[in-house]
N, C-alpha and C positions, 0 to 999 in steps of 0.2 A: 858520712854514710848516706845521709840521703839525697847528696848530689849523686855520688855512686848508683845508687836506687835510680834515679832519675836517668843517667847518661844510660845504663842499662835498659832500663826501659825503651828510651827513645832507638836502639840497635835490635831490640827485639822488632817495634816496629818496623825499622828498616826490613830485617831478615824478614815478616813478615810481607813486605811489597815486593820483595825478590821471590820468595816463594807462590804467590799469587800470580802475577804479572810477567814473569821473567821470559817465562814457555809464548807467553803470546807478543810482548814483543817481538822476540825470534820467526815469529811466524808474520809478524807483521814489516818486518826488514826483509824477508823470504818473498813475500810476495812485491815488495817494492822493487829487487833489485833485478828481476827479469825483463822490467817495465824500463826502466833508466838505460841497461843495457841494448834493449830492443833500439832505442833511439840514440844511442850515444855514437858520435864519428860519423853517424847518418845523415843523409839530407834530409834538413830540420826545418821548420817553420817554426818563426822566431815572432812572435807578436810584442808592443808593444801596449800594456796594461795602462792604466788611466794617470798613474804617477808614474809614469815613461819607463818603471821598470821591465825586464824581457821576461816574456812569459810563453814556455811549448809546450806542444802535448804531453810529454813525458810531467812535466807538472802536473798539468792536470787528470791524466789516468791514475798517478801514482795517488794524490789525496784521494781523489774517487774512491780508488780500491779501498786506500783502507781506513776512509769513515763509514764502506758497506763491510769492511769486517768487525770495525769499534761498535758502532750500532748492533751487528748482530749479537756478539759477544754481550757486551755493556749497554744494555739499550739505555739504562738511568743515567750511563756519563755523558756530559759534556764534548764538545769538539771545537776546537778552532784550529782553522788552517789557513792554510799562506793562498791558496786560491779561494774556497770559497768560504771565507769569514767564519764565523761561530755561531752556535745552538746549543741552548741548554749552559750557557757559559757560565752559569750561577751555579750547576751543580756541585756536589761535594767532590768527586773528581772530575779531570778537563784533561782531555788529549790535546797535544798540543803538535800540530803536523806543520814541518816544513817538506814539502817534497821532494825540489830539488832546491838546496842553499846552493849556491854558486851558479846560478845558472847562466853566466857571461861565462866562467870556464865550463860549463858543461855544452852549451853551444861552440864553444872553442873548441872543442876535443881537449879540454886540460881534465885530468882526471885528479881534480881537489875539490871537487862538490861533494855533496853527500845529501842522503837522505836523514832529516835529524824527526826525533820523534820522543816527545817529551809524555810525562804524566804529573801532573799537579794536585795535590789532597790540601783542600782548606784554600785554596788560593797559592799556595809553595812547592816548588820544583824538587820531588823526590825522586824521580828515574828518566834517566835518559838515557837517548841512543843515537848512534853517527852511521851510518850503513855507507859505505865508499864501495859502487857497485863494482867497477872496472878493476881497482886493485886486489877486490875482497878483502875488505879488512872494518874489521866494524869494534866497536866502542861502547860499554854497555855501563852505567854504572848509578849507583843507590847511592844518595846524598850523605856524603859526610862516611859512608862505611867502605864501597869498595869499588874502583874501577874496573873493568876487565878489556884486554885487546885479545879478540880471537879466541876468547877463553881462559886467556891467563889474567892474574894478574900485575895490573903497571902502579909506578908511581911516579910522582913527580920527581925531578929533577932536585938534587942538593940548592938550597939558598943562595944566587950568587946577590954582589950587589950591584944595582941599577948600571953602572959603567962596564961591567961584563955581562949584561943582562943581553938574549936574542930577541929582540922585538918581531910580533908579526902586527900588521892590520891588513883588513882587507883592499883600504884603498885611501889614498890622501881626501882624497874627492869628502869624506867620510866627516873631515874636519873645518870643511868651510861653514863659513857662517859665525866667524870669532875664535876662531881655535887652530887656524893655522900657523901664525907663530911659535905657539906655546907647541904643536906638532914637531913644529922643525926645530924645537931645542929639545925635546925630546928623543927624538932620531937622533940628533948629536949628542945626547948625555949617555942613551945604550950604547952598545960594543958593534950590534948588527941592526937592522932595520931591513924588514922583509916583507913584501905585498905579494896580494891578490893568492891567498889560499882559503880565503870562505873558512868556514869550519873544519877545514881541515887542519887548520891550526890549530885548532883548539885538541885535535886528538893529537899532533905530537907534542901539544905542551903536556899532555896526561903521560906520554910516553918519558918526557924527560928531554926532548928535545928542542924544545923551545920555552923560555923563561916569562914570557909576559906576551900576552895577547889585550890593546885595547882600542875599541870601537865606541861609535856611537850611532844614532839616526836608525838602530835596530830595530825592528820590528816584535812583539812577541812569538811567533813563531820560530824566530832566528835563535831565541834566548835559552825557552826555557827547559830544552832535552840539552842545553851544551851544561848548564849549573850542577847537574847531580854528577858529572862526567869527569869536570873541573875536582870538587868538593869531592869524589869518592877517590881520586886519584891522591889525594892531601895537599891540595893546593886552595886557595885564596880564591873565592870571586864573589863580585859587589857591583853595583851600582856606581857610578863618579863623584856620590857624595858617601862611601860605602856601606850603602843600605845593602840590604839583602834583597835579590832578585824575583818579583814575584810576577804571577799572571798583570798586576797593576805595578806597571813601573816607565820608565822615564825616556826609554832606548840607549843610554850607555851601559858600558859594560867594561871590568878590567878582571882580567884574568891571569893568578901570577904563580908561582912556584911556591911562595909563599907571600902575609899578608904585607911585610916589611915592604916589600920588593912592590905590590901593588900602590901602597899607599906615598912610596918616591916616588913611581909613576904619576899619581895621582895630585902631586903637591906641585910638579911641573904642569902639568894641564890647568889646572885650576887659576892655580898663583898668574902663569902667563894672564890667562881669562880674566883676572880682577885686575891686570894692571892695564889690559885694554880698555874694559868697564870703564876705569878711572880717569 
């Protein structure tokens, strides 16, 4: 009974950050995605950032805008974002903005970026959001209760195991540094192995369409709007040692259909990694 009491409680609170929050995210994906659009297929300036990653205006108008609507709104919260760093990161909630995720296919004309926009209470990822300007299709969902695509809602995909598993990551590039073996026996243990869809991945594995998404060398702004998106669709996601994903975490990340399916994943990455250690 009073775990009951308990799981209850913790869905009340969810219901309550969906009721709170939900209207202003929506307006805050509203105002990012005329901004992405404006510059998308366009002739673009492409800058190079200090860690050689690519960085356009459409990045930076789109945080702009909307840590001048989080401030207004919320002036007590928190912000960090993917162009200009964080303020107030101590408080009890923290916006968490990526503006543009994908931005080598957004510079591309590939339309699998997205705008991702997280909310974190206590330090933990309870709502996120995917905004995909060009397709219109956006991802909204409350940790552990409920995802939505476009309004409805999605779920993950049935459990397969690891050998009919569709793999996404962003990019091989992701696993140098000791973990390239153990990548390439991984690609051969799944059924598909799929790159370069940024976050967008991560919204057809909530659809049901892709079984395991894993990455590393993330960023927090990459993270923590895809975890409540993951978790409310009922799917699995952790850390590489499978901790739980918070504003303080390590930049891996495995994201699965379910936990079975992560943690095969996750005993090939590893296992390669200690037998190269050794």
């Amino acid at each position: 009974m009073a775990a009951g009491k308990r799981r209850l409680g913790a869905e009340v609170m969810s219901l309550d950050y969906e009721r709170q929050f939900a209207a202003f995210f929506d307006e805050l994906a509203d105002a990012a995605r005329p901004i992405a659009l404006h510059y998308f297929r366009k002739n673009l300036v492409v800058d190079d950032k200090e860690d050689k990653t690519p960085v356009t205006q459409a990045d930076r108008e789109i945080e702009q805008k909307l840590r001048e609507l989080i401030k207004k709104k919320f002036p007590s919260h928190g912000i960090i974002g993917e162009e200009y760093g964080g303020e107030n990161s101590e408080a009890e909630f923290v916006w968490v903005i990526d503006p543009i995720d994908g931005t080598k296919g957004f510079a591309t004309g590939c339309p699998t970026f997205g705008t991702i926009i997280g909310l974190a209470h206590n330090g933990k990822p309870v709502i996120g959001l995917v905004d995909q300007a060009f397709t219109k299709e956006r991802w909204f969902g409350v940790h552990e209760v409920f995802c939505r695509y476009n309004g409805v809602l999605v779920k993950v995909t049935v459990p397969r195991a690891l050998s009919a598993a569709r793999l996404y990551t962003t990019s091989p590039e992701m696993f140098e540094g000791g973990y390239e073996a153990s990548f390439d026996t991984l690609c051969h243990a799944v059924k598909w192995a799929r790159f370069s869809a940024d976050c967008y991945a991560y919204g057809l594995l909530a659809l049901g369409w892709v079984d395991l998404v894993i990455e590393r060398q993330m960023k927090v702004p990459d993270l923590i709007g895809l975890v409540p998106i993951i978790s409310g669709a009922g799917g699995f996601v952790s850390d590489w040692q499978g901790r739980e994903i918070t504003l303080v975490n390590n930049g891996t990340i495995v994201a699965a259909s379910d936990k079975k399916l992560a943690e095969e994943a996750l005993a090939v990455i590893n296992r390669e990694k200690s037998e190269d250690a050794a």
